[in-house]
C-alpha positions as CSV (number, residue, x, y, z in Angstrom):
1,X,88.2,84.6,11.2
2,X,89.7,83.0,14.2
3,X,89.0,78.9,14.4
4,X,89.3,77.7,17.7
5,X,90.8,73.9,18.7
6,X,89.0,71.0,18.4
7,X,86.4,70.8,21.4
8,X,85.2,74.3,22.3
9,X,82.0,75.5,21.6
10,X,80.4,78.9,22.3
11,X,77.9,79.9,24.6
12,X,75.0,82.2,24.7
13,X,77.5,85.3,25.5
14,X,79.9,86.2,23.2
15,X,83.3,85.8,23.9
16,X,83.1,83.1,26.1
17,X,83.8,79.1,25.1
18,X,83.0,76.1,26.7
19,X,85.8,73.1,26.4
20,X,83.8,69.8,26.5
21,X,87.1,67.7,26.7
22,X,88.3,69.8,29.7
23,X,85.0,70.8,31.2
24,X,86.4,74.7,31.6
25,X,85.1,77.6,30.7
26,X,87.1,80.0,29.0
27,X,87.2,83.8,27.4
28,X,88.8,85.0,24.7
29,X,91.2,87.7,24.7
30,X,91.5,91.1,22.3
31,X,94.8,89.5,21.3
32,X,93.1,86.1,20.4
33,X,94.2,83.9,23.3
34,X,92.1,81.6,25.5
35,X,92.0,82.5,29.5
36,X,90.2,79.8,31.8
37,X,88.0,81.2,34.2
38,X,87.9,80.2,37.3
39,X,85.2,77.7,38.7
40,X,83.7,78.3,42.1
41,X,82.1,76.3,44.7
42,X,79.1,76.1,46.4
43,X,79.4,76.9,50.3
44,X,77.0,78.9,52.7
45,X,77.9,82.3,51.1
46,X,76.7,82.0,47.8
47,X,73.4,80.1,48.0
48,X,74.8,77.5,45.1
49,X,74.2,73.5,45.1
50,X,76.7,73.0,42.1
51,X,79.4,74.3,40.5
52,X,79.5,77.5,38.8
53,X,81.3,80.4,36.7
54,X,80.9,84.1,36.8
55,X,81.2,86.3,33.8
56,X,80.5,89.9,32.8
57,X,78.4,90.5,30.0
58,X,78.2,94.4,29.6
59,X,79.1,95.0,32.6
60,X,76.1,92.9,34.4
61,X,77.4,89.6,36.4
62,X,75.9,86.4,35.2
63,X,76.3,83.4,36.7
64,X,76.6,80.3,34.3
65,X,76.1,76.6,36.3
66,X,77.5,73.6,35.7
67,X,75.1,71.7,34.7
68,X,74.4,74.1,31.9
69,X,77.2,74.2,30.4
70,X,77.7,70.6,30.5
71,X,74.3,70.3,28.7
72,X,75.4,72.4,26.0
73,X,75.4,71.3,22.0
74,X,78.8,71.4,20.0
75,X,78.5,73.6,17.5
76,X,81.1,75.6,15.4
77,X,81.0,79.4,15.7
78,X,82.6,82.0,13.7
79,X,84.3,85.0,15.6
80,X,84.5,88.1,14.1
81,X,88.3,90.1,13.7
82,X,87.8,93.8,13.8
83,X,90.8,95.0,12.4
84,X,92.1,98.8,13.7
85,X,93.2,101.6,11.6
């Protein structure tokens, strides 16, 4: 079981964590460590009014806002460890 710091909770796609202190989003690594994503802008590209991320879940782009994840409830999560043989 892998426990992350003190501030991070997961979000409706696994393998990604939002840090309430830090207001980042970040995704977990196959070797355990925590990589921020980056955070876009709106501009006249991308049809946003807020701040957002982008993530990958199986292989589909999802786009998270900010004001969703800020809205989000700490709670603790367990990660699974698949050990390989």
């Amino acid at each position: 079981m892998v426990i992350l710091p003190v501030g991070f909770t997961a979000i409706e796609y696994p393998g990604y964590f939002w840090n309430i202190k830090a207001k980042a989003l970040y995704s977990i690594k196959v070797s355990g460590v925590l990589k921020e994503l980056k955070r876009y802008k709106p501009n006249g590209f991308n049809h946003m009014n807020e701040d957002f991320y982008v993530v990958s879940v199986n292989g589909k782009r999802k786009v998270l806002s900010l004001s969703y994840l800020e809205n989000l409830v700490i709670e603790d999560s367990e990660i699974e460890v698949v050990s390989r043989v």
